[in-house]
C-alpha positions as a Markdown table, in Angstrom:
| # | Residue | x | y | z |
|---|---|---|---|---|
| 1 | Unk | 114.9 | 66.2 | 94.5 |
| 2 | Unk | 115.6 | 69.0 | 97.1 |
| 3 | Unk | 113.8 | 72.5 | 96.2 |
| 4 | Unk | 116.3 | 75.3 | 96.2 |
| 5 | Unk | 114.2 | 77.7 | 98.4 |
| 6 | Unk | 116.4 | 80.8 | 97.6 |
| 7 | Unk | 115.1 | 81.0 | 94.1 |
| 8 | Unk | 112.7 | 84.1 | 94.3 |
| 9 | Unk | 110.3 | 82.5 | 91.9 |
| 10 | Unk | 110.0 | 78.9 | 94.1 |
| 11 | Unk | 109.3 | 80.9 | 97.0 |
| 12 | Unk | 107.3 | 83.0 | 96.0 |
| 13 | Unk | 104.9 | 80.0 | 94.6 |
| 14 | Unk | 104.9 | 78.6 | 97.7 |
| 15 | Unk | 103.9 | 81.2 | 100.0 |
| 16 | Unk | 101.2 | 81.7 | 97.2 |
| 17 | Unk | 100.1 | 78.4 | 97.5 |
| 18 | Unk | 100.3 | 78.6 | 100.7 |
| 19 | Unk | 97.6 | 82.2 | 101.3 |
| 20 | Unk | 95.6 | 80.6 | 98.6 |
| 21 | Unk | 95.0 | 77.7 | 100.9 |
| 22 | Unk | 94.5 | 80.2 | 104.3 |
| 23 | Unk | 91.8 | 82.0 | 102.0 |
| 24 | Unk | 89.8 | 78.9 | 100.8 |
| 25 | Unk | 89.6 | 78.0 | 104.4 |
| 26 | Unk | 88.2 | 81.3 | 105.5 |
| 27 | Unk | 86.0 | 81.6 | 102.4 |
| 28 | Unk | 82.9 | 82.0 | 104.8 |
| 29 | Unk | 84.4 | 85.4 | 106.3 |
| 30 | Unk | 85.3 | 86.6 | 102.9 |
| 31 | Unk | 82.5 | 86.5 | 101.4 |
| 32 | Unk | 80.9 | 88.7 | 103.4 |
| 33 | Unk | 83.5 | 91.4 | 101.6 |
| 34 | Unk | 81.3 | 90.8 | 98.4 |
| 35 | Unk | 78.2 | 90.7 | 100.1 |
| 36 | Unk | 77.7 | 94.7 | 100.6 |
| 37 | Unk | 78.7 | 95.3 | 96.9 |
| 38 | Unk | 76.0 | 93.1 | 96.0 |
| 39 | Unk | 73.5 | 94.4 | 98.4 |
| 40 | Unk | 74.2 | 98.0 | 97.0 |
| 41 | Unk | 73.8 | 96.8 | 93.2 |
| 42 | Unk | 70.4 | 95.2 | 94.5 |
| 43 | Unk | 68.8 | 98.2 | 96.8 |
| 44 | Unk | 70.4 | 101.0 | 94.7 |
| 45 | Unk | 68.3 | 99.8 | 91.5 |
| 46 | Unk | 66.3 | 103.0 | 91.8 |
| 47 | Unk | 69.1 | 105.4 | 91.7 |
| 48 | Unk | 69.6 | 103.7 | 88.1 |
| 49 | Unk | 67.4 | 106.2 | 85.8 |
| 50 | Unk | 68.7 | 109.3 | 87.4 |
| 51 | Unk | 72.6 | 108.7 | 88.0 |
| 52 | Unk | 73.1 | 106.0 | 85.9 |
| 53 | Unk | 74.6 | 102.3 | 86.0 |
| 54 | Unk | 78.0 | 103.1 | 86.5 |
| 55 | Unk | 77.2 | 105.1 | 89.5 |
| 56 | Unk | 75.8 | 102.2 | 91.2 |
| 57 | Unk | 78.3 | 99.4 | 90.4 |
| 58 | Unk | 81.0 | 102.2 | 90.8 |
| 59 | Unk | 80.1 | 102.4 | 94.6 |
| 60 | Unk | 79.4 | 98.7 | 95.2 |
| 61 | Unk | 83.1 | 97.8 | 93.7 |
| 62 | Unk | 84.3 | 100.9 | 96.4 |
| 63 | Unk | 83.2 | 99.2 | 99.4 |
| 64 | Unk | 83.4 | 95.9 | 98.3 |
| 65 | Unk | 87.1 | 97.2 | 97.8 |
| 66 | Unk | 87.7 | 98.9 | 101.4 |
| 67 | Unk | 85.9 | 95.9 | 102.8 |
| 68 | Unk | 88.8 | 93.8 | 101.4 |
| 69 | Unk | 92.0 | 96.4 | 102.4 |
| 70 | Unk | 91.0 | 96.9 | 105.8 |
| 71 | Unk | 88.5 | 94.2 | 107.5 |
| 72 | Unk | 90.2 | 91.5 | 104.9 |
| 73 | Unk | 94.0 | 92.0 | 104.5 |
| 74 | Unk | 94.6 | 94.6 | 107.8 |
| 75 | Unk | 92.9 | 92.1 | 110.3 |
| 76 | Unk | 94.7 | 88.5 | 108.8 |
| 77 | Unk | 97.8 | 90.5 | 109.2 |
| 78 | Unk | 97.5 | 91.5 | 112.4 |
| 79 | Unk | 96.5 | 87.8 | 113.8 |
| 80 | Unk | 99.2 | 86.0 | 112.0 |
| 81 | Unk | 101.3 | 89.0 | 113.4 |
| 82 | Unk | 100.4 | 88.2 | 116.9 |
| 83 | Unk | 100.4 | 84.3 | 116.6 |
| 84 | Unk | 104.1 | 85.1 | 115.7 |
| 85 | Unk | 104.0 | 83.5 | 111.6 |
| 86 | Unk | 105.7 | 86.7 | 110.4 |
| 87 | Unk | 108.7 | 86.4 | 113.4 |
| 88 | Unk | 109.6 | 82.7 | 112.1 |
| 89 | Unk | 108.7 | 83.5 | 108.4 |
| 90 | Unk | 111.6 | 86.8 | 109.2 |
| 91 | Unk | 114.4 | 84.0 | 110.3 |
| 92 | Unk | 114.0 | 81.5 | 107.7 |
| 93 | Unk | 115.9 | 82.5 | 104.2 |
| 94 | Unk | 113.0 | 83.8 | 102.7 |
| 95 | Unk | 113.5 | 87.5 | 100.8 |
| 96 | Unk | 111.2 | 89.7 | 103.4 |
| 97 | Unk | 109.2 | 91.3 | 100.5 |
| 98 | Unk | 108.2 | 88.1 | 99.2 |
| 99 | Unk | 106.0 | 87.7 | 102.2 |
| 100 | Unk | 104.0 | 90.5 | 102.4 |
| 101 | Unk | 104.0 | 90.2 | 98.3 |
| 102 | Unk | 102.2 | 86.8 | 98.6 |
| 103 | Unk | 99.5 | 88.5 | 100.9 |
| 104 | Unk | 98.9 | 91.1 | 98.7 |
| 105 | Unk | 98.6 | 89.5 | 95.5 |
| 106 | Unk | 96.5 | 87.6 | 97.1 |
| 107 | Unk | 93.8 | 90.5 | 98.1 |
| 108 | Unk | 94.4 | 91.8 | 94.7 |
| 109 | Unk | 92.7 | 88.3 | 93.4 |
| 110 | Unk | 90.0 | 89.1 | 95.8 |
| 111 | Unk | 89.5 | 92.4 | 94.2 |
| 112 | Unk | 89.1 | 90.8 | 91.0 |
| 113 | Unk | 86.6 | 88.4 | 91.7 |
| 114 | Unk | 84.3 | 91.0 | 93.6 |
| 115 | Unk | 84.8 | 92.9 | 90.6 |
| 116 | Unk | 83.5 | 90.2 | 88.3 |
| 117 | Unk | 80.8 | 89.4 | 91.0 |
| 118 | Unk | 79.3 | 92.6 | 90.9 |
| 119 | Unk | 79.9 | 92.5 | 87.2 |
| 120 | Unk | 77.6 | 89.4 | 86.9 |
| 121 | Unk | 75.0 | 91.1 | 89.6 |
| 122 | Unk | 74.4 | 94.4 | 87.8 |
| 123 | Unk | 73.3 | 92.3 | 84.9 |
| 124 | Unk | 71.4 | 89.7 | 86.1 |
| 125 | Unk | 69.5 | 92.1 | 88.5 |
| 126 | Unk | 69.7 | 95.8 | 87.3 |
| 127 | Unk | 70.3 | 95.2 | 83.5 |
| 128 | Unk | 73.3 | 97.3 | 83.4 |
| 129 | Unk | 75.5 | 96.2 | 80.3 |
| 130 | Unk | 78.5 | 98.2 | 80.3 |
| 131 | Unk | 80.7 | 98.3 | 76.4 |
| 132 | Unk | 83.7 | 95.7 | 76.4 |
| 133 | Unk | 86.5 | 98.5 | 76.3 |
| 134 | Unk | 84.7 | 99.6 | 80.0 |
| 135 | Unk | 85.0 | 96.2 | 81.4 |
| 136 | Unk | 88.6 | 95.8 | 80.6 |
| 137 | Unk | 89.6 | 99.3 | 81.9 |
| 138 | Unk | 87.8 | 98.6 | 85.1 |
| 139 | Unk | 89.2 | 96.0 | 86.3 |
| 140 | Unk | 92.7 | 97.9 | 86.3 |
| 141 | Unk | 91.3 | 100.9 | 87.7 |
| 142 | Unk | 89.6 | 98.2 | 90.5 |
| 143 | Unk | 93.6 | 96.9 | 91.0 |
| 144 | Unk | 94.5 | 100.9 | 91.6 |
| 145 | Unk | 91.5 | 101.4 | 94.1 |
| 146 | Unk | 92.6 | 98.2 | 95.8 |
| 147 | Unk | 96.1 | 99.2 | 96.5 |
| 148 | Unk | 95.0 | 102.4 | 98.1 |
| 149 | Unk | 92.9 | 100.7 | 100.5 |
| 150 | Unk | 95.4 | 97.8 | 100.9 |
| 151 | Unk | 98.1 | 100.4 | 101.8 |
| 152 | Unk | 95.3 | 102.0 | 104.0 |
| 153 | Unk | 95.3 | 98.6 | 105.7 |
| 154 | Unk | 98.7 | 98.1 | 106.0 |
| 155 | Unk | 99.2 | 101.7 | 107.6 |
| 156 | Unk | 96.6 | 100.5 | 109.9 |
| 157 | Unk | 98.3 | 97.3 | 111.1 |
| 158 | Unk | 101.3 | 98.9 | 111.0 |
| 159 | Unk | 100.6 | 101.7 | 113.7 |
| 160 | Unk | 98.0 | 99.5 | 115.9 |
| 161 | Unk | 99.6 | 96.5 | 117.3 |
| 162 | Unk | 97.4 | 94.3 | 118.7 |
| 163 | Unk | 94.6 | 92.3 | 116.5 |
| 164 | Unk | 92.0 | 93.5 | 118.7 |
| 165 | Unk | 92.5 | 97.2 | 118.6 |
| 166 | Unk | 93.1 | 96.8 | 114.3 |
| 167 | Unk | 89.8 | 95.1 | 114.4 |
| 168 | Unk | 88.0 | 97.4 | 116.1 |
| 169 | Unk | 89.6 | 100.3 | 113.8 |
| 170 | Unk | 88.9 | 99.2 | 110.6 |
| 171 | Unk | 85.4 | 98.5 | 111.4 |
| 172 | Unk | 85.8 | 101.9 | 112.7 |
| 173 | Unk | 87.3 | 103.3 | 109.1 |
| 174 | Unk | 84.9 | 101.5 | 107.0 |
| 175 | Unk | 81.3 | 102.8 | 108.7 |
| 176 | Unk | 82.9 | 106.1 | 108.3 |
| 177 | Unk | 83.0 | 105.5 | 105.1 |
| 178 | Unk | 79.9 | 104.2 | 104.4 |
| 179 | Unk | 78.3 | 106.5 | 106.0 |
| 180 | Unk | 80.0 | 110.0 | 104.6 |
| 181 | Unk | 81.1 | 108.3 | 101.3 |
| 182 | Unk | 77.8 | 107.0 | 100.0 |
| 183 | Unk | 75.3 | 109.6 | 101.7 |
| 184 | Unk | 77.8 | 112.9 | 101.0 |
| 185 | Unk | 77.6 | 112.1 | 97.2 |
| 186 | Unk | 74.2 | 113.8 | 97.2 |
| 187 | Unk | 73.4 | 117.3 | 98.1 |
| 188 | Unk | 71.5 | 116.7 | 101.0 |
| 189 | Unk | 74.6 | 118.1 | 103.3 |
| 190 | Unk | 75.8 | 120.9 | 101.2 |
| 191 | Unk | 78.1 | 121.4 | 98.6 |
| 192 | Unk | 81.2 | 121.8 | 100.5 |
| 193 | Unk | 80.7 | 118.8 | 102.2 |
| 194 | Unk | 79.8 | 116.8 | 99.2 |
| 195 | Unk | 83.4 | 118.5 | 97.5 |
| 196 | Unk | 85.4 | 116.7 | 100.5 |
| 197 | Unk | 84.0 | 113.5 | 100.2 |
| 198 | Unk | 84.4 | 113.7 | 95.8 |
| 199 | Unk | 88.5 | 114.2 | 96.6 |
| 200 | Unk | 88.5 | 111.9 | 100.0 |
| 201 | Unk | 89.7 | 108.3 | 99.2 |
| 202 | Unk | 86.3 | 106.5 | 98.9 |
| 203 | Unk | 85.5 | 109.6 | 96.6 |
| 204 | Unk | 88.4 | 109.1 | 94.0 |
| 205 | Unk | 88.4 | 105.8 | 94.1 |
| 206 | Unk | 84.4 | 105.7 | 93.2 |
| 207 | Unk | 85.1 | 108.6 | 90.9 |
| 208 | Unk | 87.3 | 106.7 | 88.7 |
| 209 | Unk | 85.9 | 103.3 | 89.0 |
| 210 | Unk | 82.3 | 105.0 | 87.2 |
| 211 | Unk | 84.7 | 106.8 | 84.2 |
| 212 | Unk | 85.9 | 103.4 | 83.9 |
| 213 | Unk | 83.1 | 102.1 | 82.8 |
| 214 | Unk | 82.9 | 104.5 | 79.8 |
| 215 | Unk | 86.5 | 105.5 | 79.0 |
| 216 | Unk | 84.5 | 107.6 | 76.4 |
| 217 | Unk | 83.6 | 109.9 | 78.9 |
| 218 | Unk | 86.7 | 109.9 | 81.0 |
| 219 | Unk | 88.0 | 113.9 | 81.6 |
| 220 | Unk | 90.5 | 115.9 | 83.5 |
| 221 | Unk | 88.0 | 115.1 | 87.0 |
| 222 | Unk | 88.8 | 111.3 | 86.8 |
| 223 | Unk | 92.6 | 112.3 | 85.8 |
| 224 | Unk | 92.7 | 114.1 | 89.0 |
| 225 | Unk | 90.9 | 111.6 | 90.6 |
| 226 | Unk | 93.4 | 108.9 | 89.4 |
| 227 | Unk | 96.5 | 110.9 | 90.3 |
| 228 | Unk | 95.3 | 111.3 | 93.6 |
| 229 | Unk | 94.2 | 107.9 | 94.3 |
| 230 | Unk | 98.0 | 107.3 | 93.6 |
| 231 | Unk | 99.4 | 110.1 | 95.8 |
| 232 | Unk | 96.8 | 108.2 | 99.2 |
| 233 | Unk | 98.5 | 104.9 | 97.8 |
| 234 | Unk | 102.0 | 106.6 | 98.4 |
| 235 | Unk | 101.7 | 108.2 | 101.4 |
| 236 | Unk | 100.0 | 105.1 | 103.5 |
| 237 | Unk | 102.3 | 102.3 | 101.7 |
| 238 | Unk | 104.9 | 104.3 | 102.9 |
| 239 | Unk | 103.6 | 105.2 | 106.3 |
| 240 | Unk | 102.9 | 101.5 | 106.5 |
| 241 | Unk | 106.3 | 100.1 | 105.7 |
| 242 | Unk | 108.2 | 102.5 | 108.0 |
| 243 | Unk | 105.9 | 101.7 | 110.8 |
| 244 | Unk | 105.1 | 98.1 | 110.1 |
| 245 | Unk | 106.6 | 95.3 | 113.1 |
| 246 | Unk | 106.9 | 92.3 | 112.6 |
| 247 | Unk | 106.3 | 91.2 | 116.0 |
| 248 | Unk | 103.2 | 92.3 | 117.8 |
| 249 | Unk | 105.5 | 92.1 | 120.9 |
């Protein structure tokens, strides 16, 4: 029995199967996404009795998160770009949105599992038990931080063209920020400084990831937060479709 490939659905299944497969196979290189969250949950144990577990896992989910939008989905993008899978995927009769869809879902999965990784590690190694309602909200909030990075990654990959140069700028991207997200949320660099890096996209992100935790607590800081996480999502999705090529050529 043929398979009528211009069913969205069928299609879409496919090329799921299909990243699924491309991500099993690379499971050594993604892992190492998951393995800073899990080195800040284990180091940052001290920070624990002053700021609190939520802080902690807050920022290990953050650049477990970047690590996935940019090193993750920017860089696989930008090979398969340049070994020319998007130019024959573009002339077969596939719907063009189902493509990138596939890869995305796909990340957002990712983002899940480090999610319930660092879930897992802040028990087992800090003790941090967070209430049931936190968990659930969390892990949304963790699908809205990831699609501000993944639309970071695909503004990326869609204004560098060649794999080499998007490789060398998201590993740019993400040392800056680890460097001025995790060290500028103390005061040891002013106040001003410390204000940027609260409403900077590793800020809100990390801001609304430790409300989630306690949705008791959440205020008008993590609504702001939230709406602006949404507004970066906005502006670099839509920077990244308008410049995004499907050839690297």
């Amino acid at each position: 029995m043929s398979i009528n490939i211009t069913k969205t659905p069928t299609v879409l299944v496919a090329l799921l199967k299909a990243d699924f497969i491309v991500l099993w196979r690379n499971r050594r290189a993604n892992m190492m996404s998951i393995l800073m969250p899990l080195i800040i949950v284990f180091s940052w144990k001290g920070f624990i009795p002053q700021f609190g577990g939520a802080f902690v896992l807050a920022n290990g989910i953050t650049l477990g998160i970047i690590a996935i939008g940019l090193m993750g989905y920017a860089n696989a993008v930008a090979r398969d770009r340049d070994k020319g899978v998007f130019q024959r995927l573009r002339v077969s009769p596939l719907p063009l949105w189902t493509i990138m869809a596939s890869r995305l879902l796909v990340q957002l999965s990712m983002i899940l599992l480090l999610t319930i990784v660092v879930f897992i590690a802040g028990y087992q190694l800090d003790g941090i038990l967070m209430p049931a309602a936190g968990y659930l909200v969390t892990f949304f909030v963790s699908l809205v931080g990831g699609a501000l990075y993944l639309s970071l990654g695909q503004a990326i990959v869609g204004r560098v063209q060649t794999p080499e140069t998007v490789s060398s700028t998201t590993r740019l991207i993400y040392l800056a920020f680890i460097m001025t997200g995790m060290l500028g949320q103390f005061d040891y660099f002013g106040i001003d400084f410390k204000k940027i890096v609260d409403w900077s996209p590793y800020g809100t992100v990390k801001t609304i990831l430790a409300y989630s935790f306690e949705p008791s607590k959440w205020n008008l800081q993590a609504t702001g937060a939230l709406m602006l996480t949404m507004a970066y999502t906005i502006v670099f999705a839509t920077l990244g479709i308008k410049w995004f090529r499907w050839s690297g050529k």
